[in-house]
mmCIF file of the N, C-alpha and C atoms, coordinates in Angstrom:
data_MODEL
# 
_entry.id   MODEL 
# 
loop_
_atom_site.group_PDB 
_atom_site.id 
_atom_site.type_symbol 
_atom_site.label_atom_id 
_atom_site.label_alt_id 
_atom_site.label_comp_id 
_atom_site.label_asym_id 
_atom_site.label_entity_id 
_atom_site.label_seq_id 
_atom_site.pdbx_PDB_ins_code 
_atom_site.Cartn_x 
_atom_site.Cartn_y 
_atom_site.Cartn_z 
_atom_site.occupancy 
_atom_site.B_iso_or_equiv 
_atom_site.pdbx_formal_charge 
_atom_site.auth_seq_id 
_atom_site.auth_comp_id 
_atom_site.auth_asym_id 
_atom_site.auth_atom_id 
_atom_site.pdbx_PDB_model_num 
ATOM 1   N N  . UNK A 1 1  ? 3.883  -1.570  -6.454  1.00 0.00 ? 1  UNK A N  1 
ATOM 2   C CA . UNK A 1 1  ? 3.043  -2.720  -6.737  1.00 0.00 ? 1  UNK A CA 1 
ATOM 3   C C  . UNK A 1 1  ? 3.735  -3.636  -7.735  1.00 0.00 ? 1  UNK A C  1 
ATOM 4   N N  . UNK A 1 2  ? 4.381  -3.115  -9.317  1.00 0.00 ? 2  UNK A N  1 
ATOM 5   C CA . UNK A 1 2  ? 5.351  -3.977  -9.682  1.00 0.00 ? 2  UNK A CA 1 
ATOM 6   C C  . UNK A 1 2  ? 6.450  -4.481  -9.182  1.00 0.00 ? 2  UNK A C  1 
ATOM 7   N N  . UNK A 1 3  ? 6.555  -4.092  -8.320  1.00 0.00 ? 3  UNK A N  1 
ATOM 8   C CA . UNK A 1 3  ? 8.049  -4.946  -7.598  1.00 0.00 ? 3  UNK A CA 1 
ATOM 9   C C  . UNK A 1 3  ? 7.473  -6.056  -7.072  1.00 0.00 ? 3  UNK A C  1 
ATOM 10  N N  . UNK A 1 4  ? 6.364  -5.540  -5.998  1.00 0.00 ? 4  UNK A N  1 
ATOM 11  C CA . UNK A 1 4  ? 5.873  -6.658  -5.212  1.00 0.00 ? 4  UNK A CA 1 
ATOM 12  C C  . UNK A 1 4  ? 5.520  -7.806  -5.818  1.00 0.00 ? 4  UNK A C  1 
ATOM 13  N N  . UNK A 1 5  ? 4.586  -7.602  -7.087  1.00 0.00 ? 5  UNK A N  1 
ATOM 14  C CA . UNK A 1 5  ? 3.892  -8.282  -7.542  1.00 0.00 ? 5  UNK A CA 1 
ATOM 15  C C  . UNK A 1 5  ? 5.294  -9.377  -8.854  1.00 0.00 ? 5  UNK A C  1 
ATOM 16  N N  . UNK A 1 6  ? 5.956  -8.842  -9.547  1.00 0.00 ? 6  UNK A N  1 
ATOM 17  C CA . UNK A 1 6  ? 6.803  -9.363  -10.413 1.00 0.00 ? 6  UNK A CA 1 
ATOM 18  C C  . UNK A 1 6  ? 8.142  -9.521  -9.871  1.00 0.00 ? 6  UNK A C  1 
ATOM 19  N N  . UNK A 1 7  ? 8.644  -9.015  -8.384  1.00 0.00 ? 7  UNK A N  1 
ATOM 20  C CA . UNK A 1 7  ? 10.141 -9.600  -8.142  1.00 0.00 ? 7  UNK A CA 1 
ATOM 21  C C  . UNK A 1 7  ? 9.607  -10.757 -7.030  1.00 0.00 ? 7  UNK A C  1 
ATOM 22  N N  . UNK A 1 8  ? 8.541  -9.608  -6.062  1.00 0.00 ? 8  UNK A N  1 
ATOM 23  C CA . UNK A 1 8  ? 8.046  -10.690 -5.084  1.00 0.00 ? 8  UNK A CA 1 
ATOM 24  C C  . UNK A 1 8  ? 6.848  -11.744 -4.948  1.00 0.00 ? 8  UNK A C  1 
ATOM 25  N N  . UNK A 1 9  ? 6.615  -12.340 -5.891  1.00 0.00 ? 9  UNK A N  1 
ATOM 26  C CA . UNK A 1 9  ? 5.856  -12.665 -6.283  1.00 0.00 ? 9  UNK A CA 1 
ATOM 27  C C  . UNK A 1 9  ? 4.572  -12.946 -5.523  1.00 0.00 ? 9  UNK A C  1 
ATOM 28  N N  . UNK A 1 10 ? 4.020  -12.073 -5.356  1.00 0.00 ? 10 UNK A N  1 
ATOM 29  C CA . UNK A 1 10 ? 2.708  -11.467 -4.544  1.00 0.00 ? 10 UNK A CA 1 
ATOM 30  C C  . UNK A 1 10 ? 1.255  -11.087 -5.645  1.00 0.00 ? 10 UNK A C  1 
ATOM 31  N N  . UNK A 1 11 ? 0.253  -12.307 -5.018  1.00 0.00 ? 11 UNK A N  1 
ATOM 32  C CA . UNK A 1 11 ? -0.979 -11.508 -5.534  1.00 0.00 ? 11 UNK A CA 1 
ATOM 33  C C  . UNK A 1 11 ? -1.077 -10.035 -5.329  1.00 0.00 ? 11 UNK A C  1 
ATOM 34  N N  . UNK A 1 12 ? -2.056 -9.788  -6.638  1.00 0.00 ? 12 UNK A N  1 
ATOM 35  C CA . UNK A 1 12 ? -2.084 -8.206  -6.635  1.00 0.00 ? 12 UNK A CA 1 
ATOM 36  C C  . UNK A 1 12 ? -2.979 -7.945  -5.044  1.00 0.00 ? 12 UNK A C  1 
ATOM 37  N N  . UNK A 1 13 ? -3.784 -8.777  -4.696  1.00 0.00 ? 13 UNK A N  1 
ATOM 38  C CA . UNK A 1 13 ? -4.189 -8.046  -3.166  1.00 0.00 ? 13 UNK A CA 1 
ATOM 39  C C  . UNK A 1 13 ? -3.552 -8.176  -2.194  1.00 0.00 ? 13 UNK A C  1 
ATOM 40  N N  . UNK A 1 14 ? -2.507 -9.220  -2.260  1.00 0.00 ? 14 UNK A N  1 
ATOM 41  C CA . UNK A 1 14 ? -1.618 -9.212  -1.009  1.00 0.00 ? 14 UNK A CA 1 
ATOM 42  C C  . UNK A 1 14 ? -0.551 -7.924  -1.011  1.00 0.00 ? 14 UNK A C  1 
ATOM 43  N N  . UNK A 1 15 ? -0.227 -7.502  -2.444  1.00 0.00 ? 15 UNK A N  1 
ATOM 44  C CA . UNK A 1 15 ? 0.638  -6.565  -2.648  1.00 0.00 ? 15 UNK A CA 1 
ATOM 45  C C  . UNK A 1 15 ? 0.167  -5.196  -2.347  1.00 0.00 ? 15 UNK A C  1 
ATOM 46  N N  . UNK A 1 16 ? -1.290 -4.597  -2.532  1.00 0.00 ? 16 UNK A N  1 
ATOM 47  C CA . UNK A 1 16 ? -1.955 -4.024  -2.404  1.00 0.00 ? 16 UNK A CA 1 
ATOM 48  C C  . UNK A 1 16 ? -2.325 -3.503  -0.639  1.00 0.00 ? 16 UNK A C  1 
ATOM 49  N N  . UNK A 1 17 ? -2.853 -4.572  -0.237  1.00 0.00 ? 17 UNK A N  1 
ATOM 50  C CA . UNK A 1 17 ? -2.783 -4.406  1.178   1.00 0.00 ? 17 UNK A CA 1 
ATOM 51  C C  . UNK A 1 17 ? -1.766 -4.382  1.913   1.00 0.00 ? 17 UNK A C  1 
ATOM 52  N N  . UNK A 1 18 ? -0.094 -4.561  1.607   1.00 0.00 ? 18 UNK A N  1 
ATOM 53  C CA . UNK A 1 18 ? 1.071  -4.368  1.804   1.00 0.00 ? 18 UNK A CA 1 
ATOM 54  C C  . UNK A 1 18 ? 1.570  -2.852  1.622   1.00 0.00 ? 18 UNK A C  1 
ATOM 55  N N  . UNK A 1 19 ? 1.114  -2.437  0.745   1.00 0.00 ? 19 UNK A N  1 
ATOM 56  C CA . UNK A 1 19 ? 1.554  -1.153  0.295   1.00 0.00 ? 19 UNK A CA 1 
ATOM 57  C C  . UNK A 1 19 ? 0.499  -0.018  1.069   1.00 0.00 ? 19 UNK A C  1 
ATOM 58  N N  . UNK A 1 20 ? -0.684 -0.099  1.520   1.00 0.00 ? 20 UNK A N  1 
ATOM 59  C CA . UNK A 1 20 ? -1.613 0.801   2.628   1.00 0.00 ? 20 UNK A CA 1 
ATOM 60  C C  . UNK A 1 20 ? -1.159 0.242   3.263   1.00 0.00 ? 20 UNK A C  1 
ATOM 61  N N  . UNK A 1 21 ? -0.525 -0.880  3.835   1.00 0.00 ? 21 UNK A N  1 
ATOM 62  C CA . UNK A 1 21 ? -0.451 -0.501  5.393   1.00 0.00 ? 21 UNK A CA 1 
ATOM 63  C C  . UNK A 1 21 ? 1.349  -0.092  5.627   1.00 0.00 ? 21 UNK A C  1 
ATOM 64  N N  . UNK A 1 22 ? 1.897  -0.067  4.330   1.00 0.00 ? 22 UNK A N  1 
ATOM 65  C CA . UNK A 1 22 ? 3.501  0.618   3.981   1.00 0.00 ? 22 UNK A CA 1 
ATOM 66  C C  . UNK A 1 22 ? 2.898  2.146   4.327   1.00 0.00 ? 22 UNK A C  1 
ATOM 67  N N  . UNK A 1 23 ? 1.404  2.708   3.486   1.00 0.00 ? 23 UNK A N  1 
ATOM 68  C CA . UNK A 1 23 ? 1.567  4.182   3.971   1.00 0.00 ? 23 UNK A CA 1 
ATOM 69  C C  . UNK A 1 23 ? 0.850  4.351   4.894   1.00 0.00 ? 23 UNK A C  1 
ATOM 70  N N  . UNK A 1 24 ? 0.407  3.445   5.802   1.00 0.00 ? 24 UNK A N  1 
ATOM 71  C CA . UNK A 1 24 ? -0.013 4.310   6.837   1.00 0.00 ? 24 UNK A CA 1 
ATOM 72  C C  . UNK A 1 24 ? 1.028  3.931   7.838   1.00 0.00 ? 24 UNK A C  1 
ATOM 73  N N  . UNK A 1 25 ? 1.816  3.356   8.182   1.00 0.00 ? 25 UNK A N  1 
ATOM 74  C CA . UNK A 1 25 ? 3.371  3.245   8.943   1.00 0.00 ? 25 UNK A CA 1 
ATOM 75  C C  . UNK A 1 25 ? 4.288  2.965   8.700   1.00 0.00 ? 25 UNK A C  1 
ATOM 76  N N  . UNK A 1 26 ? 5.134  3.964   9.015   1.00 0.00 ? 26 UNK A N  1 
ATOM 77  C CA . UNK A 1 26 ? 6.823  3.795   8.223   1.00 0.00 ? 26 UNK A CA 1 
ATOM 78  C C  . UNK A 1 26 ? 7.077  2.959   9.028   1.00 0.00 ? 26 UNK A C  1 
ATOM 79  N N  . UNK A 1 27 ? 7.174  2.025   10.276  1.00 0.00 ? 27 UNK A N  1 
ATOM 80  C CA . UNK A 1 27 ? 7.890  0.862   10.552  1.00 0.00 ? 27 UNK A CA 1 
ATOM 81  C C  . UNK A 1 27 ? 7.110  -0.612  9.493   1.00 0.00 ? 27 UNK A C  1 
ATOM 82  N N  . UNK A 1 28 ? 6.627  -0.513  8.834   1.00 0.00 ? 28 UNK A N  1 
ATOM 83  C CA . UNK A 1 28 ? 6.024  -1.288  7.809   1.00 0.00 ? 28 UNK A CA 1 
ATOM 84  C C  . UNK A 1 28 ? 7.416  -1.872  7.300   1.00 0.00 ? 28 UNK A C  1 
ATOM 85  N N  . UNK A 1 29 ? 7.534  -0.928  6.346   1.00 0.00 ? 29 UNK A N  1 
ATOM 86  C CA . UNK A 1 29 ? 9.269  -1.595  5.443   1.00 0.00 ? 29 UNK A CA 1 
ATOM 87  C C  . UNK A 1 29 ? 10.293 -2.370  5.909   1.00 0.00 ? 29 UNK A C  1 
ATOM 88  N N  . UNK A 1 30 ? 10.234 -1.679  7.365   1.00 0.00 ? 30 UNK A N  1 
ATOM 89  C CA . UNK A 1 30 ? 11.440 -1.312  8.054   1.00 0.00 ? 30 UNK A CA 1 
ATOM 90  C C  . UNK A 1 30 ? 11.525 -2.755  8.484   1.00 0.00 ? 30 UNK A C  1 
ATOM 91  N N  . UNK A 1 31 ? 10.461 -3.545  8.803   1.00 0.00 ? 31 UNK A N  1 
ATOM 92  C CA . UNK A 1 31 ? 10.102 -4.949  10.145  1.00 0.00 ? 31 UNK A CA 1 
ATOM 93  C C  . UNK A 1 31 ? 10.969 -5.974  8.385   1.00 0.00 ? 31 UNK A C  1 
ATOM 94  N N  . UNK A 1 32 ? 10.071 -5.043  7.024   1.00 0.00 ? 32 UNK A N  1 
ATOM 95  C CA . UNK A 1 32 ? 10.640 -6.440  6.213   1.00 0.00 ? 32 UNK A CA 1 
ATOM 96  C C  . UNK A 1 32 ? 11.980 -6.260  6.013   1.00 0.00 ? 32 UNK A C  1 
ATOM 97  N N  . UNK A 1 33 ? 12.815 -5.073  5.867   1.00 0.00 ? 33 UNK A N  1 
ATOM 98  C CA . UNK A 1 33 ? 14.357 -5.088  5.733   1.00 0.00 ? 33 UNK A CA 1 
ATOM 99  C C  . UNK A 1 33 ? 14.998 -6.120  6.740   1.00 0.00 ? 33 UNK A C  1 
ATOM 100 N N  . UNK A 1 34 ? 14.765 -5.806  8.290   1.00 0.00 ? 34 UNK A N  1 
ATOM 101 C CA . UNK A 1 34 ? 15.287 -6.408  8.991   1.00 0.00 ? 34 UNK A CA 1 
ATOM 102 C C  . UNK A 1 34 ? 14.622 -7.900  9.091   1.00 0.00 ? 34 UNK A C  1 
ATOM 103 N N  . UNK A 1 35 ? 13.521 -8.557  8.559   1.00 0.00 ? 35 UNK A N  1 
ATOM 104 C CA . UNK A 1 35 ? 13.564 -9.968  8.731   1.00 0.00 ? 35 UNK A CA 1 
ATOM 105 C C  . UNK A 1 35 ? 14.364 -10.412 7.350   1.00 0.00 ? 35 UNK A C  1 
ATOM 106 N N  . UNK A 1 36 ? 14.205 -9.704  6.422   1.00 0.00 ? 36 UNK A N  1 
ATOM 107 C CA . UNK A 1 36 ? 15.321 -9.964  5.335   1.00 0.00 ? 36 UNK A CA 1 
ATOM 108 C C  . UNK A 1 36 ? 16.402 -10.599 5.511   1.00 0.00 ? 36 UNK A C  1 
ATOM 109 N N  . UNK A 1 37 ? 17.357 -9.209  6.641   1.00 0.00 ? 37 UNK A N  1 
ATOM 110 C CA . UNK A 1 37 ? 18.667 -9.355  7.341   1.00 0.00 ? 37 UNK A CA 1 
ATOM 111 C C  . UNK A 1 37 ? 18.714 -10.493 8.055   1.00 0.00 ? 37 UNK A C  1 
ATOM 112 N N  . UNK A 1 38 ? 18.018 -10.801 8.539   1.00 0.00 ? 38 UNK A N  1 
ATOM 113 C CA . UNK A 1 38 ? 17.899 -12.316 9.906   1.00 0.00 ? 38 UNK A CA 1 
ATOM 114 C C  . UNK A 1 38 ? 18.054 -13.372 8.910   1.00 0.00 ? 38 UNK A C  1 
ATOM 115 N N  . UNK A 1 39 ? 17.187 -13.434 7.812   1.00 0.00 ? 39 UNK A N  1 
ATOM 116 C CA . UNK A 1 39 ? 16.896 -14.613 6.972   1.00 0.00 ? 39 UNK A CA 1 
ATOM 117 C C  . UNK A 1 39 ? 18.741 -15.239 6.194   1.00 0.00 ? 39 UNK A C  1 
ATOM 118 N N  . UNK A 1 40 ? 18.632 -14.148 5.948   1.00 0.00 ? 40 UNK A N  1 
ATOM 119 C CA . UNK A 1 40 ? 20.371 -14.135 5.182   1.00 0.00 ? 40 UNK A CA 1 
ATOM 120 C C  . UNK A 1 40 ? 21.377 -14.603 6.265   1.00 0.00 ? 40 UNK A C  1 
ATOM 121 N N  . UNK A 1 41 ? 21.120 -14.130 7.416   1.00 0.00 ? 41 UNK A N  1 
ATOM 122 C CA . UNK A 1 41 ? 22.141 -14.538 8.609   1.00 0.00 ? 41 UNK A CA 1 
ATOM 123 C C  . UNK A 1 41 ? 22.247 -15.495 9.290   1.00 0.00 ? 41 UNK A C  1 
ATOM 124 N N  . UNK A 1 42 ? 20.718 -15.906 9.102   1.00 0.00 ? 42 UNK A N  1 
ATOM 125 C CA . UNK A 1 42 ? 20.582 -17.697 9.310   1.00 0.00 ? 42 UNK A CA 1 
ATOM 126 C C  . UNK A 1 42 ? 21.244 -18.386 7.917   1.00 0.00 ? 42 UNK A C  1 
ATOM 127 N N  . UNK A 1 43 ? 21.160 -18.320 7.092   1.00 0.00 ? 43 UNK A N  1 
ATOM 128 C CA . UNK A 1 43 ? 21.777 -18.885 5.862   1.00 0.00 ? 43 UNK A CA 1 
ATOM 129 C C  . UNK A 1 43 ? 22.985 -18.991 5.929   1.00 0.00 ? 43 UNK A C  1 
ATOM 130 N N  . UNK A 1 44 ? 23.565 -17.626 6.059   1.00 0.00 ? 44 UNK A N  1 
ATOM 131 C CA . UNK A 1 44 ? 25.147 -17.302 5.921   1.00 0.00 ? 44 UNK A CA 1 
ATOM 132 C C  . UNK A 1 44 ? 25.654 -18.411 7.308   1.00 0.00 ? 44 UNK A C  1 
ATOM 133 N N  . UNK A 1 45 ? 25.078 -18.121 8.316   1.00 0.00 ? 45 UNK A N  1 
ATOM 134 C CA . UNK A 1 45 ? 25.608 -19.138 9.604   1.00 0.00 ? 45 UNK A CA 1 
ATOM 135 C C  . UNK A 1 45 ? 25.641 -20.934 8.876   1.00 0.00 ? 45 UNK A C  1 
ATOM 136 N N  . UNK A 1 46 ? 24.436 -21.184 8.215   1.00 0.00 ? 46 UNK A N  1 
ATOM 137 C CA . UNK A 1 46 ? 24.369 -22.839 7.890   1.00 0.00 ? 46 UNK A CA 1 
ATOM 138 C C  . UNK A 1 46 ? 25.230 -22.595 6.562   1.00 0.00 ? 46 UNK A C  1 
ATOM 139 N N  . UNK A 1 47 ? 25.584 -22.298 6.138   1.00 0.00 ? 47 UNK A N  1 
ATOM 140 C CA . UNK A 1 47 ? 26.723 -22.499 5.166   1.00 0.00 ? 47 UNK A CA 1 
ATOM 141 C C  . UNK A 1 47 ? 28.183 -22.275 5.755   1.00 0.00 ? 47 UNK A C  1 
ATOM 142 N N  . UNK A 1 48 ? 28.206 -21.632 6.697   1.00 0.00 ? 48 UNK A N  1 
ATOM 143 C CA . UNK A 1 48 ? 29.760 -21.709 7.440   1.00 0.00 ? 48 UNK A CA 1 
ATOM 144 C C  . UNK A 1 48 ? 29.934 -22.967 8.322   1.00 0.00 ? 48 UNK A C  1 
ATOM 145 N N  . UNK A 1 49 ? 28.620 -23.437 8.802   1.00 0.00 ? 49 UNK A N  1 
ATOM 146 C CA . UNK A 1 49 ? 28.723 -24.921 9.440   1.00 0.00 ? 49 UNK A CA 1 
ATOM 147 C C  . UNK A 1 49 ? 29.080 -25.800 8.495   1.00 0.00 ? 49 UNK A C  1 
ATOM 148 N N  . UNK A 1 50 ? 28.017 -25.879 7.671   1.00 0.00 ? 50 UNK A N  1 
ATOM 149 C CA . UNK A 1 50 ? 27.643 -26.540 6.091   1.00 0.00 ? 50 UNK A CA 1 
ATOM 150 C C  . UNK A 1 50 ? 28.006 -26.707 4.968   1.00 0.00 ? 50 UNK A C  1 
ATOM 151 N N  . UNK A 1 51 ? 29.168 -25.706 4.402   1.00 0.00 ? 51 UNK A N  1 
ATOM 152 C CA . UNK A 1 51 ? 28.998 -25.595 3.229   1.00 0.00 ? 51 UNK A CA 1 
ATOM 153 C C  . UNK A 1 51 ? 28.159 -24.724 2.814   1.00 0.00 ? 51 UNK A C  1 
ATOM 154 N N  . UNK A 1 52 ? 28.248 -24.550 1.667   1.00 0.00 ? 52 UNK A N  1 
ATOM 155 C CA . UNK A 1 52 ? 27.318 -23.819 0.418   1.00 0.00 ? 52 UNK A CA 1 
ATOM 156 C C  . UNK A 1 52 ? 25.926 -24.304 0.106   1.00 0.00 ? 52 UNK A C  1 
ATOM 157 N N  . UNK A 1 53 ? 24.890 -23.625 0.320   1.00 0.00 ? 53 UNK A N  1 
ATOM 158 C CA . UNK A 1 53 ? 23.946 -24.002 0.176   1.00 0.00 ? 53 UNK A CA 1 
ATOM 159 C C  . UNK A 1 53 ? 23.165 -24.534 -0.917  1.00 0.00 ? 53 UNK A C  1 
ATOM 160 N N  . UNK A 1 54 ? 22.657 -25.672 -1.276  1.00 0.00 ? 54 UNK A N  1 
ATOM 161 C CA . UNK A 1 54 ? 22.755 -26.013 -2.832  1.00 0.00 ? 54 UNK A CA 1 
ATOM 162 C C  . UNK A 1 54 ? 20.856 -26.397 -3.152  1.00 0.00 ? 54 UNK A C  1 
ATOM 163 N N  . UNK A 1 55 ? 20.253 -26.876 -1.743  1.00 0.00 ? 55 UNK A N  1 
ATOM 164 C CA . UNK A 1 55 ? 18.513 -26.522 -1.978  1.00 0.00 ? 55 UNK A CA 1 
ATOM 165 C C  . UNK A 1 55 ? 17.971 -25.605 -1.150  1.00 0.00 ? 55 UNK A C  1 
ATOM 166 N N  . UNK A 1 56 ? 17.861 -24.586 -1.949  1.00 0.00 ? 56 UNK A N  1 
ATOM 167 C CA . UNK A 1 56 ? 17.282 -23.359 -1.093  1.00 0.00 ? 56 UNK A CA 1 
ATOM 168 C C  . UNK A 1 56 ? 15.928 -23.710 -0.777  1.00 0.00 ? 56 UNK A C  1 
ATOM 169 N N  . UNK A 1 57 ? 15.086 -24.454 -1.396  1.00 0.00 ? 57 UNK A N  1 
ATOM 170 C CA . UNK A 1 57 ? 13.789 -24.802 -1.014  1.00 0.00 ? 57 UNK A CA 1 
ATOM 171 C C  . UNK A 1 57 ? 13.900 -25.602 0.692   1.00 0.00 ? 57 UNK A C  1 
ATOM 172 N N  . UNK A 1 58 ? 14.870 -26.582 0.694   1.00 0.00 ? 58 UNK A N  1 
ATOM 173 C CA . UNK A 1 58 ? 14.930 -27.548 1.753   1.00 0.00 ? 58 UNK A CA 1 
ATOM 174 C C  . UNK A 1 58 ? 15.066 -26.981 2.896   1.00 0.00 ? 58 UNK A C  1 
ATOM 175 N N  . UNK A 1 59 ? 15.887 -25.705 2.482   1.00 0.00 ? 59 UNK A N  1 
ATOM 176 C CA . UNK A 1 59 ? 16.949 -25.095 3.578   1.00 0.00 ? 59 UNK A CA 1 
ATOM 177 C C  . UNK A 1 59 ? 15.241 -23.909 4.159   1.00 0.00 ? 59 UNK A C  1 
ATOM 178 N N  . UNK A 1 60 ? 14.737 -23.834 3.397   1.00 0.00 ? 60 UNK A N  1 
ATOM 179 C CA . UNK A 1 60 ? 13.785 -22.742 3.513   1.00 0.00 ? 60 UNK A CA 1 
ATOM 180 C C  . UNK A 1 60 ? 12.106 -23.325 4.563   1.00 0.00 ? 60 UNK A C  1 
ATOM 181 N N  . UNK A 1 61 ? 12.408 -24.794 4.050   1.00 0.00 ? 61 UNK A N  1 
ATOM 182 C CA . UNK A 1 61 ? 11.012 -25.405 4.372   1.00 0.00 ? 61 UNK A CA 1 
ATOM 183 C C  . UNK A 1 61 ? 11.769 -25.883 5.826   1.00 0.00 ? 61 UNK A C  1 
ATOM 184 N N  . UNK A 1 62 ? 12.471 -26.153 5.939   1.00 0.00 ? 62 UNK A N  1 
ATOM 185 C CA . UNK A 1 62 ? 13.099 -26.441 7.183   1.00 0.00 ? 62 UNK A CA 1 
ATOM 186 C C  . UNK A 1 62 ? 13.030 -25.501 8.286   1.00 0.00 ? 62 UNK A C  1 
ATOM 187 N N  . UNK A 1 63 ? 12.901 -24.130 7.900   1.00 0.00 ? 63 UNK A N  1 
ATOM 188 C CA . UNK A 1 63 ? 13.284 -22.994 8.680   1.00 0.00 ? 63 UNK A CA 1 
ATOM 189 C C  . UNK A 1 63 ? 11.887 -22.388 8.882   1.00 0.00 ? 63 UNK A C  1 
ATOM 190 N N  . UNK A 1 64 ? 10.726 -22.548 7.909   1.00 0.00 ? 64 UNK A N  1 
ATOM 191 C CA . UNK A 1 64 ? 9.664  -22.326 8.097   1.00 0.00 ? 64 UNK A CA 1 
ATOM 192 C C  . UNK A 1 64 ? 8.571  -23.430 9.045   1.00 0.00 ? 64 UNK A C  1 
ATOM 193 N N  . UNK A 1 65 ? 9.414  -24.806 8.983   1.00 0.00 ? 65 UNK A N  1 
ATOM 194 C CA . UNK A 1 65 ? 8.691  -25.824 9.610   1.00 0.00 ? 65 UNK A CA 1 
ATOM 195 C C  . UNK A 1 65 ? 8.603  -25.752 11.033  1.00 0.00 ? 65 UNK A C  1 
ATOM 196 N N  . UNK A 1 66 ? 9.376  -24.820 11.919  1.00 0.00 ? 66 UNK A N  1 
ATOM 197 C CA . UNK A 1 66 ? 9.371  -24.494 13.228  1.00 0.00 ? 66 UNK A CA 1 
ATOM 198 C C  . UNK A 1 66 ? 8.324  -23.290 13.345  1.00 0.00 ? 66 UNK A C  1 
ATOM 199 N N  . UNK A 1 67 ? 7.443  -22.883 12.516  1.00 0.00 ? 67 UNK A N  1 
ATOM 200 C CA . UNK A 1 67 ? 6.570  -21.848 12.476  1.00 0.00 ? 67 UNK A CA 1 
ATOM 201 C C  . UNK A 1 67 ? 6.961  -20.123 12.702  1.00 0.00 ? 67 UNK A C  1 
ATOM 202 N N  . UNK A 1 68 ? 6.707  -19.636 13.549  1.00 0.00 ? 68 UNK A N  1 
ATOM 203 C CA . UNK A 1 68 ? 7.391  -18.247 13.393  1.00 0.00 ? 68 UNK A CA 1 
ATOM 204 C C  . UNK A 1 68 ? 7.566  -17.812 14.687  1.00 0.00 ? 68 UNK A C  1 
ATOM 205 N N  . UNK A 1 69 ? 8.789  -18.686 15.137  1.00 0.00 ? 69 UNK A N  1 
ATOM 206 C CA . UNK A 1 69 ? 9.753  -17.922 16.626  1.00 0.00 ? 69 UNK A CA 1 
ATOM 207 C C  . UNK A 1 69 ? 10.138 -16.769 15.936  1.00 0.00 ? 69 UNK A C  1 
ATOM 208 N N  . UNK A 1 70 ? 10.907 -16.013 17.554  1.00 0.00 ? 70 UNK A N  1 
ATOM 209 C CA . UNK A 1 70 ? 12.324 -15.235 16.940  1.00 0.00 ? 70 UNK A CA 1 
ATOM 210 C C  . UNK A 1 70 ? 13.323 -16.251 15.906  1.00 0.00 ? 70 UNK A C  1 
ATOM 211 N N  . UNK A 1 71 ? 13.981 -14.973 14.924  1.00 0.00 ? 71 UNK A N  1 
ATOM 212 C CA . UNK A 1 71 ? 15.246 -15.823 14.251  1.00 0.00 ? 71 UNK A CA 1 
ATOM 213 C C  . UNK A 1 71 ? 15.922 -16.072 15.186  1.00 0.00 ? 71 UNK A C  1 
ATOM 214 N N  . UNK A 1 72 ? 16.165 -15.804 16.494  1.00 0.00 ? 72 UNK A N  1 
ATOM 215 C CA . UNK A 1 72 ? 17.705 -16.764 17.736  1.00 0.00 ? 72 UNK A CA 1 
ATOM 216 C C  . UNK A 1 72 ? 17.348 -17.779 17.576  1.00 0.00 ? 72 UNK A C  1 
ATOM 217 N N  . UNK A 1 73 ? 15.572 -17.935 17.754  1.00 0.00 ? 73 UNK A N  1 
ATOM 218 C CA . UNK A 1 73 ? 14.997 -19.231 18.421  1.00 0.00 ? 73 UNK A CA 1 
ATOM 219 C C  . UNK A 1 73 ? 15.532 -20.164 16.893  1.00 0.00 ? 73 UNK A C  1 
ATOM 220 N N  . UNK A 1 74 ? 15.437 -19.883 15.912  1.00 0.00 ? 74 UNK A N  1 
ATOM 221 C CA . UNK A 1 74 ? 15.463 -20.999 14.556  1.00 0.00 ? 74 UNK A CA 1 
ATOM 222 C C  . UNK A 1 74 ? 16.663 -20.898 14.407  1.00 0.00 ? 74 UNK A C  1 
ATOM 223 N N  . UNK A 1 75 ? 17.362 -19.765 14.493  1.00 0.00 ? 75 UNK A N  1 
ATOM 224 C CA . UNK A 1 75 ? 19.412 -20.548 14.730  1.00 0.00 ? 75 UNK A CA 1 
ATOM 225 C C  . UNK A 1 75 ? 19.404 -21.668 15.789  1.00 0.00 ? 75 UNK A C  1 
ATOM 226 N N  . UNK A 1 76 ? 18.801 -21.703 16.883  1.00 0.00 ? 76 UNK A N  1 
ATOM 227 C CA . UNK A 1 76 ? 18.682 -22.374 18.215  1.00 0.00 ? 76 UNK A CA 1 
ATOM 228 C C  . UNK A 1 76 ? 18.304 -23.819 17.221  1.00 0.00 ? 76 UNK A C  1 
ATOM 229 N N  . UNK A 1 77 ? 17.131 -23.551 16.818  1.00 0.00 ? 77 UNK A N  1 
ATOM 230 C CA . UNK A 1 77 ? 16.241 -25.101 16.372  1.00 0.00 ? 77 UNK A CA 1 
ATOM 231 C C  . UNK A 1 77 ? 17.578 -25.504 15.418  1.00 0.00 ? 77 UNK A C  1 
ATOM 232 N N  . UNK A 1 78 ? 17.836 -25.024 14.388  1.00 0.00 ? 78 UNK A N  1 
ATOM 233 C CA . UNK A 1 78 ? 18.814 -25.326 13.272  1.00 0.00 ? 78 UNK A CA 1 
ATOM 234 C C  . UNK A 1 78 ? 20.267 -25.824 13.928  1.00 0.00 ? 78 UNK A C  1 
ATOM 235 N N  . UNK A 1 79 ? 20.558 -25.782 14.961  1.00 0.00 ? 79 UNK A N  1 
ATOM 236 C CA . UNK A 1 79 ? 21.753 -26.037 15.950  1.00 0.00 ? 79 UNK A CA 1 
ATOM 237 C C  . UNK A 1 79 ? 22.852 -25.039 15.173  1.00 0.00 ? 79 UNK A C  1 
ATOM 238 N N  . UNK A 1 80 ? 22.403 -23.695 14.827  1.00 0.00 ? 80 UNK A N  1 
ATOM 239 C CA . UNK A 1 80 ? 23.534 -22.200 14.302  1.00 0.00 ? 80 UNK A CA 1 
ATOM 240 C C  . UNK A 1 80 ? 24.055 -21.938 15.486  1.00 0.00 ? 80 UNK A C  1 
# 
């Protein structure tokens, strides 16, 4: 709950209801490691087009503004 709540900055009930449904299924964690991995790999791709990334907000609202495809589909939208 302190991680969630002080690295990830998560209300205590969003963190809360994150963590029961962490113990009632181990693919819980597992879905956030790997969208983690995607998130970074879309990044790492627009900075090898791009350069170095210098507004992570822009780069972030941009990637969220296509709503929630697959990550191919938002490399696709992002032209990665």
């Amino acid at each position: 709950m302190d991680l969630m709540m002080n690295e990830g900055f998560q209300e205590e009930g969003e963190a809360a209801g994150k963590w029961r449904r962490a113990c009632l299924t181990s693919a819980q964690l597992s879905t956030y490691y790997v969208g983690n991995r995607e998130v970074n790999a879309i990044r790492e791709a627009y900075e090898a087009r791009h350069g170095p990334l210098k507004d992570f907000k822009a780069f972030h609202d941009r990637m969220l503004s296509f709503g929630s495809p697959a990550p191919k589909y938002v490399r696709e939208l992002m032209d990665l």
